[in-house]
VEXDREN-2710 file (C-alpha; in Angstrom, 1 decimal):
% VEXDREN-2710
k/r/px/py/pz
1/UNK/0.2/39.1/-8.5
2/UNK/-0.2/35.8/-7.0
3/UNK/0.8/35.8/-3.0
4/UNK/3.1/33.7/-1.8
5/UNK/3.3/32.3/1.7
6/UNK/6.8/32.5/2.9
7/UNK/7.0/30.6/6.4
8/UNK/9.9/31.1/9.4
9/UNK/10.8/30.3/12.5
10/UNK/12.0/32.4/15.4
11/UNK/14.1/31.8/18.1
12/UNK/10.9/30.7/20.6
13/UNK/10.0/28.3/17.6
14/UNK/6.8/30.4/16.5
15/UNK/5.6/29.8/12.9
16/UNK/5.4/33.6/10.8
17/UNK/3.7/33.3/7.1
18/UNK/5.2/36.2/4.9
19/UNK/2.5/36.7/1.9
20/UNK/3.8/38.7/-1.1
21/UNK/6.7/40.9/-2.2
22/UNK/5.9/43.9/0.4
23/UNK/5.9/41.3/3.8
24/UNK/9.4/40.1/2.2
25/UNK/10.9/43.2/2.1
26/UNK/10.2/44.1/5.4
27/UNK/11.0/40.9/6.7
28/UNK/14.7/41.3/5.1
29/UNK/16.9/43.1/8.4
30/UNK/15.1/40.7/10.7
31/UNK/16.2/37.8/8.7
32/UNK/19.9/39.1/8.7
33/UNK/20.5/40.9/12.0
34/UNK/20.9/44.4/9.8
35/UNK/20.2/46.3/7.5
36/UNK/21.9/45.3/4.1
37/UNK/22.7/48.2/2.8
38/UNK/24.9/47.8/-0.8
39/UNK/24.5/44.6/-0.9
40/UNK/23.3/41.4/-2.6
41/UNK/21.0/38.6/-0.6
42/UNK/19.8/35.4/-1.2
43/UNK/17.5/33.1/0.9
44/UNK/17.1/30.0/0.4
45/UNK/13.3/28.1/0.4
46/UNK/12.1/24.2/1.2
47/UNK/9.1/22.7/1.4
48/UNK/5.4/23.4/-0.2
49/UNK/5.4/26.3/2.4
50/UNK/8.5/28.4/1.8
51/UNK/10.5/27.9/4.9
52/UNK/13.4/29.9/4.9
53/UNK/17.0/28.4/4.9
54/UNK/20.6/29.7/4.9
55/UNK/21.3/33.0/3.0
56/UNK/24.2/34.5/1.7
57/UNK/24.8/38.5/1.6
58/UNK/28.0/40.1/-0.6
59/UNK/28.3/43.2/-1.6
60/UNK/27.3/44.6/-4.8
61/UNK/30.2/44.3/-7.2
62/UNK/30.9/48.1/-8.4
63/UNK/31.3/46.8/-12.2
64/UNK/29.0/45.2/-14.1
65/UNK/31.6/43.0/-15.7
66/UNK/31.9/41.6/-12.2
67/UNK/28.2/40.5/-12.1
68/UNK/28.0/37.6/-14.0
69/UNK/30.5/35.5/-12.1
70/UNK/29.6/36.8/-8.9
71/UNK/26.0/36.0/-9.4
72/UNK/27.0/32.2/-10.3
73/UNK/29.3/31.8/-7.3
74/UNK/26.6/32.9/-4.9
75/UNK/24.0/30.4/-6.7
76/UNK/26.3/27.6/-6.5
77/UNK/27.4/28.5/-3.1
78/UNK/24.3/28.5/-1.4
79/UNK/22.7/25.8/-3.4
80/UNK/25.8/23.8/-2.4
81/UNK/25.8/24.8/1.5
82/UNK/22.2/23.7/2.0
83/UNK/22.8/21.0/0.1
84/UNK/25.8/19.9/2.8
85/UNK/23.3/21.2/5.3
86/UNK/20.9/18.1/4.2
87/UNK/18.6/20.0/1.8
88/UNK/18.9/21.2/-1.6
89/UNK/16.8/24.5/-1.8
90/UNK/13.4/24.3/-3.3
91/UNK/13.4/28.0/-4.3
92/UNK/15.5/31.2/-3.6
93/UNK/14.3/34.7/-2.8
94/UNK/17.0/37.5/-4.3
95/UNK/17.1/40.8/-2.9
96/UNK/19.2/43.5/-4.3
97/UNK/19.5/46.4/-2.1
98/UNK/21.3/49.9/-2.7
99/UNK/20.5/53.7/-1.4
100/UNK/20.5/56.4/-4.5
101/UNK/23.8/58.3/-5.3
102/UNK/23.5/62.1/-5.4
103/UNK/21.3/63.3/-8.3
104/UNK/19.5/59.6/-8.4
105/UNK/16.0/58.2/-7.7
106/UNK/15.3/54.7/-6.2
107/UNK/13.6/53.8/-9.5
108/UNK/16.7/54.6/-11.5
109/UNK/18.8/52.3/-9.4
110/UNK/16.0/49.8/-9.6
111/UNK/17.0/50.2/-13.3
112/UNK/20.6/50.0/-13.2
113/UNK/20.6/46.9/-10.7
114/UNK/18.0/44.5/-13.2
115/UNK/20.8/43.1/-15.3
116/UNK/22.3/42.2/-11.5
117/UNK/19.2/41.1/-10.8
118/UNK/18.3/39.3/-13.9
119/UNK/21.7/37.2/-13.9
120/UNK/20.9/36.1/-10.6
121/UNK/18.0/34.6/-11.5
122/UNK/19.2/33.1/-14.3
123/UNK/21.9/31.6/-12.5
124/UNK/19.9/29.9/-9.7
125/UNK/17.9/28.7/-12.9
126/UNK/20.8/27.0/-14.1
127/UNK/20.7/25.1/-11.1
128/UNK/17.6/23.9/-11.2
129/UNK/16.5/25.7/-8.5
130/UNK/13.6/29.3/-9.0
131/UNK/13.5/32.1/-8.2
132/UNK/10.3/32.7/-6.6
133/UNK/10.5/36.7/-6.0
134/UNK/13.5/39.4/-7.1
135/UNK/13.2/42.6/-4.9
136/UNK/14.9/45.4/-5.3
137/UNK/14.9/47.8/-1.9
138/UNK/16.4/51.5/-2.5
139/UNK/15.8/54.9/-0.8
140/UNK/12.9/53.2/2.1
141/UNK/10.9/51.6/-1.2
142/UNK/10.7/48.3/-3.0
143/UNK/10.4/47.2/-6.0
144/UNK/9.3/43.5/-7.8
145/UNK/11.9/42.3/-10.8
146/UNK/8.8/39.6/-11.3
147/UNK/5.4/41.2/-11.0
148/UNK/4.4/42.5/-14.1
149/UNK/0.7/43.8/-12.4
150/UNK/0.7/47.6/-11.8
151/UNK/-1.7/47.3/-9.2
152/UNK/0.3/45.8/-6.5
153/UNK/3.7/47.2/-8.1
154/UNK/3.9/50.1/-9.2
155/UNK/6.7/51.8/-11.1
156/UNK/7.4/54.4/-8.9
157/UNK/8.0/51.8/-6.3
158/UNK/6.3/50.5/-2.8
159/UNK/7.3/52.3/0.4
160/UNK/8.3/49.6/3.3
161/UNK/6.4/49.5/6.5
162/UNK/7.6/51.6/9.4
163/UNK/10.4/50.5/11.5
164/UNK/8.7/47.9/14.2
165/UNK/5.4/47.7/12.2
166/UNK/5.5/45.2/10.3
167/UNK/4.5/41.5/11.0
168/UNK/8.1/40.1/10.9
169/UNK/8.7/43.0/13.2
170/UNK/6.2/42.1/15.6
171/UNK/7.0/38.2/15.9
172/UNK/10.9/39.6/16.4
173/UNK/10.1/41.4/19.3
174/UNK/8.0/38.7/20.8
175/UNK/11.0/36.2/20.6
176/UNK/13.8/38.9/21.4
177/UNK/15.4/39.1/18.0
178/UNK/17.2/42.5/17.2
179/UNK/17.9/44.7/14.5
180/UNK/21.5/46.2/15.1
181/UNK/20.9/49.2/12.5
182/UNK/22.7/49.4/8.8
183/UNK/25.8/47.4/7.2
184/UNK/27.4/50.1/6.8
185/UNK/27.1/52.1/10.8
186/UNK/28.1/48.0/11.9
187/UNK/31.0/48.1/9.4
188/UNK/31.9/52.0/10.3
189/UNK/32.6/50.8/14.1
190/UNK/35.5/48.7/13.0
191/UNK/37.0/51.0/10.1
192/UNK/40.4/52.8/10.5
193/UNK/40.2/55.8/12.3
194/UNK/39.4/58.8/10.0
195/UNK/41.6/62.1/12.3
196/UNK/44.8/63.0/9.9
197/UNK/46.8/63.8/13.3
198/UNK/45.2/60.5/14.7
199/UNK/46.3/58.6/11.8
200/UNK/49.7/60.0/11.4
201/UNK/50.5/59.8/14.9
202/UNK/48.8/55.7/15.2
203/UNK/51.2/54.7/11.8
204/UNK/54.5/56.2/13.4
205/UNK/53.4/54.0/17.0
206/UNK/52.7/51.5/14.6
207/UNK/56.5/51.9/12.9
208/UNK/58.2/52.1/15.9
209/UNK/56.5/48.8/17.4
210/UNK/57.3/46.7/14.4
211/UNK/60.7/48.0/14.1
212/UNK/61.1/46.6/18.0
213/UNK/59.3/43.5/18.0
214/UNK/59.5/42.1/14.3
215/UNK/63.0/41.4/14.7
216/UNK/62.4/39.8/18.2
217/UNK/59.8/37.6/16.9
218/UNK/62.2/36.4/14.1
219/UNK/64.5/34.9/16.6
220/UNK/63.1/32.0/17.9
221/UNK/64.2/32.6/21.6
222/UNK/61.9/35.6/21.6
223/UNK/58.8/34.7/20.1
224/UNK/57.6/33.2/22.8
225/UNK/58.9/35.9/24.9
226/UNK/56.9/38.7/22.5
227/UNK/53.9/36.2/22.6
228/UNK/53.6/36.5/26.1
229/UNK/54.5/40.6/26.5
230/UNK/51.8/40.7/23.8
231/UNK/49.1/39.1/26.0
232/UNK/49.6/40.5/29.1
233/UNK/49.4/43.5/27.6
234/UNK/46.2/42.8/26.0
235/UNK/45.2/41.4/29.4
236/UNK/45.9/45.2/30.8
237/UNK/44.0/47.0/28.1
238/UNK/40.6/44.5/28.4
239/UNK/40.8/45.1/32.3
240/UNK/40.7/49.1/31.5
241/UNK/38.1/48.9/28.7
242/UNK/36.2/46.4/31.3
243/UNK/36.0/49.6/34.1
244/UNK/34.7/52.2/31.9
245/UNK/31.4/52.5/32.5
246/UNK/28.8/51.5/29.9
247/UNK/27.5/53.9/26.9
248/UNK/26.0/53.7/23.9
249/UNK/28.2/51.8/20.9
250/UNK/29.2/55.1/19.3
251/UNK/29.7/56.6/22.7
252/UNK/31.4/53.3/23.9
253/UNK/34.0/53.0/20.3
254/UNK/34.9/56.7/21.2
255/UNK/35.7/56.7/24.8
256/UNK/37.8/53.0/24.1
257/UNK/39.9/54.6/21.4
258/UNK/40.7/57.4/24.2
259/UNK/41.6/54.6/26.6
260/UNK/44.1/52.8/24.5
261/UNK/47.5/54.5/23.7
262/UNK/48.7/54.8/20.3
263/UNK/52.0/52.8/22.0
264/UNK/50.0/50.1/23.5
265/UNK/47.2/49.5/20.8
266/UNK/50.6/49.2/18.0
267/UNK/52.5/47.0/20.0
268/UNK/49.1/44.5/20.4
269/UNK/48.4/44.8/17.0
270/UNK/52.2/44.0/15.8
271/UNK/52.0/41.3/18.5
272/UNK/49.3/39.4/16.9
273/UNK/50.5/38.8/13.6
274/UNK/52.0/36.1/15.2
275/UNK/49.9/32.7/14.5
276/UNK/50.2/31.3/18.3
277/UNK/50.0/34.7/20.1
278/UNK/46.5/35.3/17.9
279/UNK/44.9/31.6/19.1
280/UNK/45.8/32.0/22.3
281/UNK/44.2/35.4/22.5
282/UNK/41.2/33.6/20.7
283/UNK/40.9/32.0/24.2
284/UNK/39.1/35.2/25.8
285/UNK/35.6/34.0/23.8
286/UNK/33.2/34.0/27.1
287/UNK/32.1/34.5/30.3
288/UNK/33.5/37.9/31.7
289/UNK/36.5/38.0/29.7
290/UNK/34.1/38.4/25.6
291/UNK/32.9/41.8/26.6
292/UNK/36.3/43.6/27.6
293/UNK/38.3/41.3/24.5
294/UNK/35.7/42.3/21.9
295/UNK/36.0/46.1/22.6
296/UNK/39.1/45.3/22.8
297/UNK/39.4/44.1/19.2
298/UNK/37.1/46.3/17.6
299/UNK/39.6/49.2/19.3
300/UNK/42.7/47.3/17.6
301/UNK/40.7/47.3/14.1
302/UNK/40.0/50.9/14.1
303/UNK/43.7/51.5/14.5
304/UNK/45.3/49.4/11.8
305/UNK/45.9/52.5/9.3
306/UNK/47.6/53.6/6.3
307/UNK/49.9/50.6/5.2
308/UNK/49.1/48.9/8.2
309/UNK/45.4/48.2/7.0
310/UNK/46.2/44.5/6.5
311/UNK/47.3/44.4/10.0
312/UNK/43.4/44.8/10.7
313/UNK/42.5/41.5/9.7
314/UNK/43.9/39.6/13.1
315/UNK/41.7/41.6/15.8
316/UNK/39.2/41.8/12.8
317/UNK/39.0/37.9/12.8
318/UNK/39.0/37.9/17.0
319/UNK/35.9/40.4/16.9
320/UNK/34.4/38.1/14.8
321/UNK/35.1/35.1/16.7
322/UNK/34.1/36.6/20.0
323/UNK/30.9/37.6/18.5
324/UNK/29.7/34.2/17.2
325/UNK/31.3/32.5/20.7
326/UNK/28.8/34.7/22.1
327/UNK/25.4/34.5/19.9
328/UNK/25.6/37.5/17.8
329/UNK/25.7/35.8/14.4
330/UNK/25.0/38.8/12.3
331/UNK/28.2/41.4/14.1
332/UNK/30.1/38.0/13.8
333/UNK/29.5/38.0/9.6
334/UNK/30.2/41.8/9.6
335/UNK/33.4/41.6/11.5
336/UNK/34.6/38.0/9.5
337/UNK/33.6/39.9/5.8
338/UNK/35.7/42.6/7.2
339/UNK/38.6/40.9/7.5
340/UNK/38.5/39.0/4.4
341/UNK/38.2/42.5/2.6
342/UNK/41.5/43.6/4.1
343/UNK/42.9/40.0/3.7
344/UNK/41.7/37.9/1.3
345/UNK/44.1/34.8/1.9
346/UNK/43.7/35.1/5.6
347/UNK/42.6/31.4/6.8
348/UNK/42.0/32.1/10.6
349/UNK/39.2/34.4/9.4
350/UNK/38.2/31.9/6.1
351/UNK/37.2/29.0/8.2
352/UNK/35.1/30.8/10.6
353/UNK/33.5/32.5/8.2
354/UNK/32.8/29.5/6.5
355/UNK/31.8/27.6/9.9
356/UNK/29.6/30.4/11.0
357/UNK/27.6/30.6/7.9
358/UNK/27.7/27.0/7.8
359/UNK/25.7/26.9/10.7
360/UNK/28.1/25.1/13.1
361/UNK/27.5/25.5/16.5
362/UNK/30.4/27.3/17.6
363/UNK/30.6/25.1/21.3
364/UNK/32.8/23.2/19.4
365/UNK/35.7/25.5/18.8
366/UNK/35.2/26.7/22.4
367/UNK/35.8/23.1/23.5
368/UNK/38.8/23.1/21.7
369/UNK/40.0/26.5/22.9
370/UNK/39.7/25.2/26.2
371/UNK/41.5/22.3/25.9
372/UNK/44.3/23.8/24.3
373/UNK/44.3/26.1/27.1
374/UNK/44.5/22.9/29.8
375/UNK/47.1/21.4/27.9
376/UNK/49.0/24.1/27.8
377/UNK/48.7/24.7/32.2
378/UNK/49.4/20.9/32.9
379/UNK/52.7/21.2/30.6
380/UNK/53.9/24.3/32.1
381/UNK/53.4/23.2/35.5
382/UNK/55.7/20.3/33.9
383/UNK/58.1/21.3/32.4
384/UNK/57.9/25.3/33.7
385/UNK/57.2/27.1/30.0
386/UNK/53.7/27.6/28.2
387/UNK/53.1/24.8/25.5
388/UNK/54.0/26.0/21.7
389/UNK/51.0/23.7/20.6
390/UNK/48.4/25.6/19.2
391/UNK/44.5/24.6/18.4
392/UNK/45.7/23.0/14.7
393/UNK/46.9/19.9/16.9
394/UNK/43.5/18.9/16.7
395/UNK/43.0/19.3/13.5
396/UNK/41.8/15.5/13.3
397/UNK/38.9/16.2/15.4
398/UNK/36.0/14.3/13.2
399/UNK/33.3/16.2/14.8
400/UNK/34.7/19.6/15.5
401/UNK/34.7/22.3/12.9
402/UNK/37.8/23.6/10.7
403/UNK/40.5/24.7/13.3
404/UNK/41.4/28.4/13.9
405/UNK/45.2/28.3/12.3
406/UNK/46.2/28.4/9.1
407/UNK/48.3/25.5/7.7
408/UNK/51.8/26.9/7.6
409/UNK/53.9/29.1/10.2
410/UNK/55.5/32.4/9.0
411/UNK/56.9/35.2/10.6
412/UNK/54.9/38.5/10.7
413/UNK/55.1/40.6/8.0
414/UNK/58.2/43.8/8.2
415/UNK/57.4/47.5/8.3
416/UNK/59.2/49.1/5.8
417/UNK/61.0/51.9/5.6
418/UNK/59.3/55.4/4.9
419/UNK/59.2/55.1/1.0
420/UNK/58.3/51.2/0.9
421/UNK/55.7/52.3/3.6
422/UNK/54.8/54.5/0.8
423/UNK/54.6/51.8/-1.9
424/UNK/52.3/49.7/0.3
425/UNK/49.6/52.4/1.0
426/UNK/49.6/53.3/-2.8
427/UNK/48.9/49.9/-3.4
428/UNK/46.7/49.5/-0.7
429/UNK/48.4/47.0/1.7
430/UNK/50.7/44.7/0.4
431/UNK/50.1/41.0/1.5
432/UNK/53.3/39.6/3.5
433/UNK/54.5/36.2/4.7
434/UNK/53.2/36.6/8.1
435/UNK/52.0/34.1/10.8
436/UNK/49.0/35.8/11.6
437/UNK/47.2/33.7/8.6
END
């Protein structure tokens, strides 16, 4: 097989030339932040020398009916974004990745993924833009969907280079660059808790919170009102999760969820379905606040459960937010995907998905943030109340990136009673009008 020469930068600006299918595949968690378990990448290439671009992960669609569209949308999506980015790709690199089910080899899902892989190559095609290299990474081994040689692919598949062996490895430890382990432990740290008695106990706090404050926020004399009980609260809870000493993340997610009542996290998380409550709460983005607001909202996310999964897509969104404000692109992208899995429709998280992966420099939405936050201090020194304005009044910003609120106010979304709560969590969380969009 012909080598190619695949060149990147890190963040110190040094030059790394990838050469064939095996350098690739162990290149693929440093070029994401994770590993990608389950899911589908593409990286864009420019230039003679194969300098890497924007890339796009999604998970693998579990039907095969689902492929064919889903392999066109990414094509056109990330021909498209580098195309706004100033440079229409010159080549894409397409990974598939997926472990083995029980009773199956890394070969055999090799097989069952080359349609997958095969329509995403064809798709780029379409486009006018090659595929230079299909890999298909299962069970710690690799496989080429383009090199016919045995030789340097065989059938039974390569086995990728040690953790922190490889060349990619290497250059990311010179510049600082980490690996923050699989998709699926980063995803696992903001999934509803998993304890029946937790669960049932978290729903009825969550019941009893939105059977209090819904109606409260409905009147319009009390939103503001529930806005600012919400906060303070919030305010409380980051200052506790801020004194706890430090541990390791699994350690860290276990001793927060023991620090936050079932009471208090429901009453946050009913709280900031509103739209206003939720941007000003978006405020919290750096200096010694992010730390205490992200465990804060990964916390909040691991306690929206049953019918109340939806509910998840608001500190969801925040996590994410916090974690791009703060330079960890690849949590940001897990916690953003997140929340447009519970919440298709929800904007807040939509346009800084789209901004993030877009390659905005998030300074911008700070700057904003921060005015907002000014604005809102000089007119209640004036007038003695907080402002009502929210960050869409600078929605006409021509250099800033899409603002954090969705287009339309609505109230949060009603609990319902026991057997509708049963309806929703048949149906797996019914989408309401709420403001939280």
């Amino acid at each position: 097989m012909n080598k190619r020469h695949e060149t990147t930068r890190t963040a110190t600006e040094q030059q790394i030339t990838l050469r064939g299918p095996a350098e690739l595949a162990d290149a693929l968690p440093y070029l994401m932040g994770f590993y990608p378990t389950d899911s589908i990448v593409l990286v864009a290439l420019h230039g003679g020398s194969g300098r890497f671009g924007g890339r796009l992960r999604l998970g693998i669609p579990r039907s095969p009916q689902e492929w064919p569209p889903v392999a066109d949308q990414l094509a056109e999506c990330l021909v498209e974004g580098s195309e706004r980015r100033g440079t229409r790709p010159d080549g894409i690199v397409v990974f598939v990745c997926q472990d083995p089910v029980e009773g199956e080899t890394g070969r055999q899902v090799m097989e069952r993924l080359r349609p997958l892989a095969q329509r995403l190559r064809t798709a780029c095609g379409s486009l006018d833009v090659p595929v230079h290299e299909a890999l298909c990474i299962s069970d710690s081994r690799f496989w080429s969907y383009c090199c016919p040689d045995p030789r340097c692919c065989p059938a039974e598949g390569t086995g990728l280079a040690l953790p922190g062996t490889s060349v990619m490895a290497a250059a990311a430890t010179y510049a600082g660059v980490q690996v923050r382990g699989s998709l699926r432990d980063m995803e696992a740290r903001l999934e509803p808790l998993s304890s029946p008695a937790a669960v049932e106990e978290q729903e009825r706090a969550l019941d009893g919170a939105g059977a209090a404050l819904v109606p409260r926020i409905l009147l319009g004399g009390s939103r503001a009102e529930v806005g600012s009980e919400t906060l303070r609260l919030a305010r409380r809870l980051m200052k506790r999760l801020g004194e706890a000493p430090a541990a390791p993340p699994a350690a860290t997610d276990a001793e927060d969820d023991g620090l936050i009542g079932h009471d208090e996290a429901a009453a946050v998380i009913i709280g900031l379905q509103d739209r206003e409550t939720r941007d000003r709460a978006a405020e919290w983005m750096e200096g010694p606040d992010a730390p205490s607001a992200l465990r804060l909202w990964r916390a909040l996310s691991r306690r929206c459960v049953g019918p109340y999964a939806e509910h998840a897509a608001a500190p969801l969104a925040l996590a994410g937010w916090v974690s791009w404000s703060t330079g960890d692109e690849p949590s940001a992208r897990v916690a953003l995907g997140l929340a447009l899995r519970v919440d298709p429709d929800y904007v807040f998280a939509r346009l800084l998905h789209q901004a993030c992966n877009e390659g905005m420099d998030p300074e911008a939405l700070r700057d904003c943030l921060r005015e907002e936050r000014s604005s809102r201090a000089v007119s209640g020194a004036r007038t003695g109340s907080g402002s009502r304005g929210s960050v869409r009044r600078h929605r006409a910003r021509p250099a800033g990136p899409p603002t954090m609120s969705g287009s339309r106010p609505a109230a949060p979304k009603r609990p319902g009673s026991g057997a509708a709560r049963g309806r929703v969590g048949r149906r797996g969380g019914q989408r309401g009008n709420r403001s939280g969009r």
